[in-house]
BAROPA-594346 format. One line per 5 residues: number of its first residue (from 1); their letters; for each residue x, y, z of N, C-alpha, C, O. Coordinates in nm, 2 decimals. Atoms other than C-alpha are relative to their C-alpha. Last residue first. Layout:
BEGIN
NUM	a	X,Y,Z,X,Y,Z,X,Y,Z,X,Y,Z; ... $
//
This chain:
BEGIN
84	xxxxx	0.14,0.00,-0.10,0.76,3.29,0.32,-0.01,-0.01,0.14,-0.12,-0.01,0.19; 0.03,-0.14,-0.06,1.09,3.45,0.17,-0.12,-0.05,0.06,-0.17,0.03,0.13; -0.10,-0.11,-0.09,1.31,3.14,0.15,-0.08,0.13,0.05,-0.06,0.18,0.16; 0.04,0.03,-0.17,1.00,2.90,0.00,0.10,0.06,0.13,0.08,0.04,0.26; 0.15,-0.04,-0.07,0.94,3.14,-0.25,0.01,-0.04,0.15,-0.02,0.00,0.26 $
79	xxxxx	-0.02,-0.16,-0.03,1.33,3.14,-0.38,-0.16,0.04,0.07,-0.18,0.14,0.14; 0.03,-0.05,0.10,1.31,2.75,-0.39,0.02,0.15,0.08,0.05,0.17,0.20; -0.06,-0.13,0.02,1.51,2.50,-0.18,-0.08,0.09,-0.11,-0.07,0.04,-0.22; -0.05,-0.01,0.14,1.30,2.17,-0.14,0.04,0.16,0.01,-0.05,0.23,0.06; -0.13,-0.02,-0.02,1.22,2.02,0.14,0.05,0.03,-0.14,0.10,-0.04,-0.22 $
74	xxxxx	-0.11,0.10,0.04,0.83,1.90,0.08,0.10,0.12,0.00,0.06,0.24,-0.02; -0.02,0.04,0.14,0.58,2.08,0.25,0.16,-0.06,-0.01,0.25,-0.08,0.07; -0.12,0.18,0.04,0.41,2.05,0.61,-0.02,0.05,-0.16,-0.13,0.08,-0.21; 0.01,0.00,0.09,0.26,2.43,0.77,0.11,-0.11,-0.04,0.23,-0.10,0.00; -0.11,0.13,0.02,0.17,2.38,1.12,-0.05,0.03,-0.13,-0.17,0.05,-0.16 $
69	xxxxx	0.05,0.08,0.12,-0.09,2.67,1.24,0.15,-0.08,-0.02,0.25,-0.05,0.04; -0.14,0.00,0.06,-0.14,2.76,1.55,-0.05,-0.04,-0.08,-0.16,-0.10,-0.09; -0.03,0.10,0.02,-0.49,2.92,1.69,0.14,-0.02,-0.09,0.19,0.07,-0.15; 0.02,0.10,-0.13,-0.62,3.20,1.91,0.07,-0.17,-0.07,0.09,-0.27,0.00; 0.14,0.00,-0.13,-0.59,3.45,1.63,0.10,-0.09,0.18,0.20,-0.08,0.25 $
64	xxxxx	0.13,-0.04,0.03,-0.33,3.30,1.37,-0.12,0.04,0.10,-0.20,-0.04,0.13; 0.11,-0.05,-0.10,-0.01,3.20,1.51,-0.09,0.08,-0.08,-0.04,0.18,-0.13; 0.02,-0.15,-0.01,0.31,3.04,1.29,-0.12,0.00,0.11,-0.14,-0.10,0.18; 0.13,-0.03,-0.04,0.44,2.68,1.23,0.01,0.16,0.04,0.11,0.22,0.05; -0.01,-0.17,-0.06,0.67,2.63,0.98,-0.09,0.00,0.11,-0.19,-0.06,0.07 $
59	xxxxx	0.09,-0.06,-0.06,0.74,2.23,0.87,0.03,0.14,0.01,0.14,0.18,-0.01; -0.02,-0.06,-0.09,0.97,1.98,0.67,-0.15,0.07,0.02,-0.25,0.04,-0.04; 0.10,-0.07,-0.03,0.98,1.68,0.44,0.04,0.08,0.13,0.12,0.04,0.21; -0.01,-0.03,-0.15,1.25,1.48,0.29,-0.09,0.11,0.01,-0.10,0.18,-0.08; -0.09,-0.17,0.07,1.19,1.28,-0.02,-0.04,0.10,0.13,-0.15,0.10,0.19 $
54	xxxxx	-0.17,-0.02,0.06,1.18,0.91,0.04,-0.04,0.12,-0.05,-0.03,0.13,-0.18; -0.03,-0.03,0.18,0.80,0.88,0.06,0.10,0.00,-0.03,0.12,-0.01,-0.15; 0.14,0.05,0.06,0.73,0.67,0.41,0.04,0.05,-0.16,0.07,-0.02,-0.25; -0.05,0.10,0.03,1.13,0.82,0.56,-0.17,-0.09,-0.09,-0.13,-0.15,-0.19; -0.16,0.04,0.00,1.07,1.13,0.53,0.02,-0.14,-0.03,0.06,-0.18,-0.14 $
49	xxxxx	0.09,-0.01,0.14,0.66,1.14,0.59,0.17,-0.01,-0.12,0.18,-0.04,-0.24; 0.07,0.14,-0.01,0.81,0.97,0.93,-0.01,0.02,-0.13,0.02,-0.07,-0.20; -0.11,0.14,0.01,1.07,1.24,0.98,-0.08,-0.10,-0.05,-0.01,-0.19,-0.10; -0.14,-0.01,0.10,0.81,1.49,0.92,0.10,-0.10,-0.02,0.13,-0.16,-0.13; 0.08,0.04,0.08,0.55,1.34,1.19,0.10,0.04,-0.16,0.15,-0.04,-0.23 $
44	xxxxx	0.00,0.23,0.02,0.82,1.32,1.43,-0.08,0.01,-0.11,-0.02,-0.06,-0.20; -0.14,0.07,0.06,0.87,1.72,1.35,0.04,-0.13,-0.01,0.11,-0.18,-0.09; -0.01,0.02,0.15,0.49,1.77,1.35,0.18,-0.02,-0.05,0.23,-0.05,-0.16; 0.06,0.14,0.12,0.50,1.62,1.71,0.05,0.06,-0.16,0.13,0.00,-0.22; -0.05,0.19,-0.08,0.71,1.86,1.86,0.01,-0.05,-0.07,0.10,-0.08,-0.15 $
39	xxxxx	-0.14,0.02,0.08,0.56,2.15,1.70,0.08,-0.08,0.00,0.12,-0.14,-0.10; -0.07,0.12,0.01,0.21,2.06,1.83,0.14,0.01,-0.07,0.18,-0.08,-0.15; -0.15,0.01,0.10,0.14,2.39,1.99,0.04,-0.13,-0.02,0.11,-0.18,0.07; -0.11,0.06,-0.08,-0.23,2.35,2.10,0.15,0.03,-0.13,0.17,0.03,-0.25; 0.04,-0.06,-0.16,-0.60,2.46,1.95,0.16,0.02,0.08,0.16,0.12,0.15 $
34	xxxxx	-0.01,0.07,-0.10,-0.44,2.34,1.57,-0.06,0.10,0.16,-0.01,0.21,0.18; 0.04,-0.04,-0.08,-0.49,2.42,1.22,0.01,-0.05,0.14,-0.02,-0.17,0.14; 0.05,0.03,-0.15,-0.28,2.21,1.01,-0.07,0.08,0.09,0.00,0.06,0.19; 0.07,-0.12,-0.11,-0.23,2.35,0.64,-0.05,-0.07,0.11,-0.17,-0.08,0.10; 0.09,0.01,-0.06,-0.06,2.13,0.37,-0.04,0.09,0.15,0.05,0.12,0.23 $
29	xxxxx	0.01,0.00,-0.14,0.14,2.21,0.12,-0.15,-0.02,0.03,-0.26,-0.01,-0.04; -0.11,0.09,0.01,0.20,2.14,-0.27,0.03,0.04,0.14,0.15,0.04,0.16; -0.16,-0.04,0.10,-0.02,2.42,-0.37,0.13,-0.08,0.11,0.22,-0.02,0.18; 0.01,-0.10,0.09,-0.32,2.34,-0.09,0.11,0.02,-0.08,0.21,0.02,0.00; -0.15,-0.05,0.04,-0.36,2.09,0.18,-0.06,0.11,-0.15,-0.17,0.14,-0.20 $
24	xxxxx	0.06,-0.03,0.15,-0.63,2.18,0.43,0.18,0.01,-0.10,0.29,0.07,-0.09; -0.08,0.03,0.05,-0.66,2.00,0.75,-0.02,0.04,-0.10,-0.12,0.00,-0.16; 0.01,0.03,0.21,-0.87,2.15,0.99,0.14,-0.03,-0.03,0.24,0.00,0.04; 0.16,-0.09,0.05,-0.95,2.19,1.40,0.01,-0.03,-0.17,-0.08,-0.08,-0.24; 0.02,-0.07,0.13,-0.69,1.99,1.54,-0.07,0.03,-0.07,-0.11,-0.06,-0.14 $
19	xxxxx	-0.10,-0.10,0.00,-0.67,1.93,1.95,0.00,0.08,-0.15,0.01,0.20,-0.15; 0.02,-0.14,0.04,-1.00,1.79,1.89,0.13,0.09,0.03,0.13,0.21,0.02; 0.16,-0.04,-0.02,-0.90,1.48,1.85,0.05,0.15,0.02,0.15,0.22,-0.02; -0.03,-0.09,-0.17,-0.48,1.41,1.83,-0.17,0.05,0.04,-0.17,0.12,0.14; -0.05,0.03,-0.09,-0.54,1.08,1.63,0.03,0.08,0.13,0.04,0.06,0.25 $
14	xxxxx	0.15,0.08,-0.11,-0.72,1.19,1.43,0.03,-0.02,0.07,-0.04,0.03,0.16; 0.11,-0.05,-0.04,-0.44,1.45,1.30,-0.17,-0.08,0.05,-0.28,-0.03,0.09; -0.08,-0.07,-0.11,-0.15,1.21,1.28,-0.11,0.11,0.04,-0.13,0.11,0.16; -0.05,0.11,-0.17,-0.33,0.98,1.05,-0.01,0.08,0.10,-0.12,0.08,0.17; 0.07,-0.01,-0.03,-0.44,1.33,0.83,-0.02,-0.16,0.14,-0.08,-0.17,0.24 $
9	xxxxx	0.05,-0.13,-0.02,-0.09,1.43,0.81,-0.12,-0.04,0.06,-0.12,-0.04,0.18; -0.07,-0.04,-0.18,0.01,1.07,0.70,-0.09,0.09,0.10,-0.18,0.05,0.17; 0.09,0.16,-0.07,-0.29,1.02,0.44,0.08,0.03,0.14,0.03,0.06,0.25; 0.11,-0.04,-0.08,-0.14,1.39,0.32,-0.06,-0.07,0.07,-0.11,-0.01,0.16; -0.02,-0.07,-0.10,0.20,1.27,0.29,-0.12,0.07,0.08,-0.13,0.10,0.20 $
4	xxxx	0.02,-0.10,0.06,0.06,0.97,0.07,0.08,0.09,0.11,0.10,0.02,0.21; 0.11,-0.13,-0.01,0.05,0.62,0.09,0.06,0.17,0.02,0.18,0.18,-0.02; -0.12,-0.12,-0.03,0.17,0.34,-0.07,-0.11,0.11,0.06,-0.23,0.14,0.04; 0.08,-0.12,0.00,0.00,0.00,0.00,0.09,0.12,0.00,0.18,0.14,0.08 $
//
């Protein structure tokens, strides 16, 4: 069975119940909403989506309101993903 970085992502998000409010991937990321700072975790969950696809994955998280956000895309050097 292969599965996906999003399939991960969304594993790892049932799993925490309502700590995560939405999952939205979008232009070759994905968007974690979260009540709680999981930065921690989305770094185990990187390593995992790492070693599951063979192509290395990372994170940002930032602050929205009252809520964090975890942003997971693929490791890749571009001039966009330097200035975001």
């Amino acid at each position: 069975m292969n599965y996906t970085a999003l399939d991960i992502i969304h594993f790892w998000a049932d799993s925490r119940g309502k700590q995560i409010h939405s999952v939205l991937p979008t232009n070759g990321k994905v968007h974690v909403r979260c009540t709680v700072d999981l930065s921690k975790e989305a770094g185990r969950v990187c390593n995992f989506i790492t070693l599951v696809v063979k192509q290395p994955w990372t994170f940002q998280k930032h602050r929205e309101n009252e809520m964090f956000v975890i942003v997971f895309f693929p490791e890749k050097v571009t001039l966009r993903n330097l200035f975001e």
